[in-house]
Structure formats: C-alpha cells, structure tokens
C-alpha positions in Angstrom: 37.7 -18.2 7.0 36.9 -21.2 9.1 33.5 -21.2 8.4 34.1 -21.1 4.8 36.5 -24.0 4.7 34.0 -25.8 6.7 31.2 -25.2 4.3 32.9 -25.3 1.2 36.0 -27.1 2.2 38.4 -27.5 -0.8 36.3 -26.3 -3.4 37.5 -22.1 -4.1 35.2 -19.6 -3.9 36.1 -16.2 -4.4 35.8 -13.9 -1.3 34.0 -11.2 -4.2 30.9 -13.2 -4.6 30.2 -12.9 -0.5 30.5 -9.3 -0.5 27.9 -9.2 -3.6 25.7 -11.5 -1.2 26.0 -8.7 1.3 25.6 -5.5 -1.1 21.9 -7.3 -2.3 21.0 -8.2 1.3 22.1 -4.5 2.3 19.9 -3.2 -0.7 16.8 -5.1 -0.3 16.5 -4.4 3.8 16.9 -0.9 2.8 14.6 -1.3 0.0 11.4 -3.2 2.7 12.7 -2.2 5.7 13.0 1.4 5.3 11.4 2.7 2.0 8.4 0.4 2.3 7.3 1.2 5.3 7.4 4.8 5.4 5.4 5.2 2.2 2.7 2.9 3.2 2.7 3.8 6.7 3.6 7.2 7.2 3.8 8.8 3.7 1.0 11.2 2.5 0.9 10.6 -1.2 -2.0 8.9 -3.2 -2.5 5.3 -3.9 -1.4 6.1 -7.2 1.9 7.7 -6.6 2.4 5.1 -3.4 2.0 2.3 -6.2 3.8 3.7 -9.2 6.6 4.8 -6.7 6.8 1.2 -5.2 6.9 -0.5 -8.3 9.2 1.4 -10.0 11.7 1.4 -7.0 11.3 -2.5 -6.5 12.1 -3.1 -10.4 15.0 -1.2 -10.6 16.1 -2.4 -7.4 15.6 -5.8 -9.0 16.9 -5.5 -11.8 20.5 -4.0 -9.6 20.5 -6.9 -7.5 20.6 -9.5 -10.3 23.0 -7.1 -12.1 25.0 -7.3 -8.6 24.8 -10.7 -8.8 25.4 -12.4 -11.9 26.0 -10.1 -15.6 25.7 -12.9 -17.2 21.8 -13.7 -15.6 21.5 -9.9 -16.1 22.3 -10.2 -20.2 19.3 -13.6 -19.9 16.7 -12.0 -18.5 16.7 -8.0 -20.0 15.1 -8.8 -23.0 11.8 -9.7 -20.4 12.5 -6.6 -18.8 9.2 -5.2 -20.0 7.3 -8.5 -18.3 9.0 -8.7 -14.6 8.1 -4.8 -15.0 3.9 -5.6 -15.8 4.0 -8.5 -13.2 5.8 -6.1 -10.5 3.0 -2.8 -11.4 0.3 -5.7 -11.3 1.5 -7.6 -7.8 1.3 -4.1 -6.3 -1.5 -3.3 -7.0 -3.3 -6.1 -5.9 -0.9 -6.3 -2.9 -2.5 -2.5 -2.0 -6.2 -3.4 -2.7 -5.8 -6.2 0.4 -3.7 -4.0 2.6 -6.0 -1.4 2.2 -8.9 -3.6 3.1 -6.7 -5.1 6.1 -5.9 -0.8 7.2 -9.1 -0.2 6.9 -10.8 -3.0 8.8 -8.2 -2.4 11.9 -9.1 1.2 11.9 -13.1 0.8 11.5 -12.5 -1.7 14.7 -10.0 0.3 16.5 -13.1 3.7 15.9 -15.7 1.1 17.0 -14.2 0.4 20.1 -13.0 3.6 21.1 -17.3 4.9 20.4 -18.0 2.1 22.9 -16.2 2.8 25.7 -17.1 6.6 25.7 
C-alpha cells in the first residue's frame, strides 16, 4: 500500500486493475516460458504443427490478455481479429525460418567440431 500511495499518491486506483496486471504477466510467462520452449525445443511435431500450434495459442492468448485487461479495448479491436490473427501465422513463420537457420548452424558447428577432435 505504501508503494502505491507513493506512486500514485492521491489519485485512486482500484486494487482490481493490479491483479489483472498480474493474471496477463502470469499468462504470458506461462505462455514463452513454458509452452514455447518445450515445443521448439524439446517437442517432436512438424514445423507445421509447431507453427500452427504456436500461432494459434499466442492469438488466443492475446486476444485473453486484452480481454483481461480492458473489455472495452477488447469490443475496439475484435472486428480486426482476422488481421492480428494473419500477422501472428505470418510472424511465425518467418520467426521459424531464422531459428531454424540459427539451430541448424549451431548443430552443423557443434558436428564439425566433435569430427575434428576424433
């Protein structure tokens, strides 16, 4: 409470709007701390499914935080639902083509110099 009155000092602000802040932050370090990393690192599937997966996860997880946030921002921006969905699918996908380049190179050098030192 101090460091609210500090911050904000007579202005209200409602204690509701701070937990929001910490139901988004909770979702989105779920969302690239624990889903993210286990499909691109450790999960099996193909680029395909890894990408269509991704995407549609990160969109609805989006589209829940700005829900979470504001229903009024939510009611603004759902009629260009169909756009932040295209720009999420294409971001990935691009996004996938370098990390798969950047994978690949650390592997081809980590195979390189494991054939050297034999």
């Amino acid at each position: 409470m101090i460091l609210i009155s500090l911050t904000f000092g007579t202005q209200k602000i409602e204690l509701n709007y701070f937990w929001r802040i910490i139901r988004i932050a909770m979702m989105t370090g779920g969302l690239f701390s624990v889903m993210y990393t286990y499909i691109w690192n450790y999960g099996t599937w193909t680029a395909l499914v890894n990408i269509t997966v991704t995407s549609l996860v990160n969109f609805f997880a989006g589209i829940l935080a700005i829900y979470t946030f504001s229903r009024d921002l939510f009611g603004i921006i759902m009629p260009y639902w169909w756009m932040i969905l295209t720009l999420t699918v294409v971001l990935h996908i691009v996004i996938f083509y370098f990390w798969s380049r950047y994978q690949n190179g650390k592997l081809a050098s980590e195979l390189n110099s494991k054939k050297v030192s034999q």
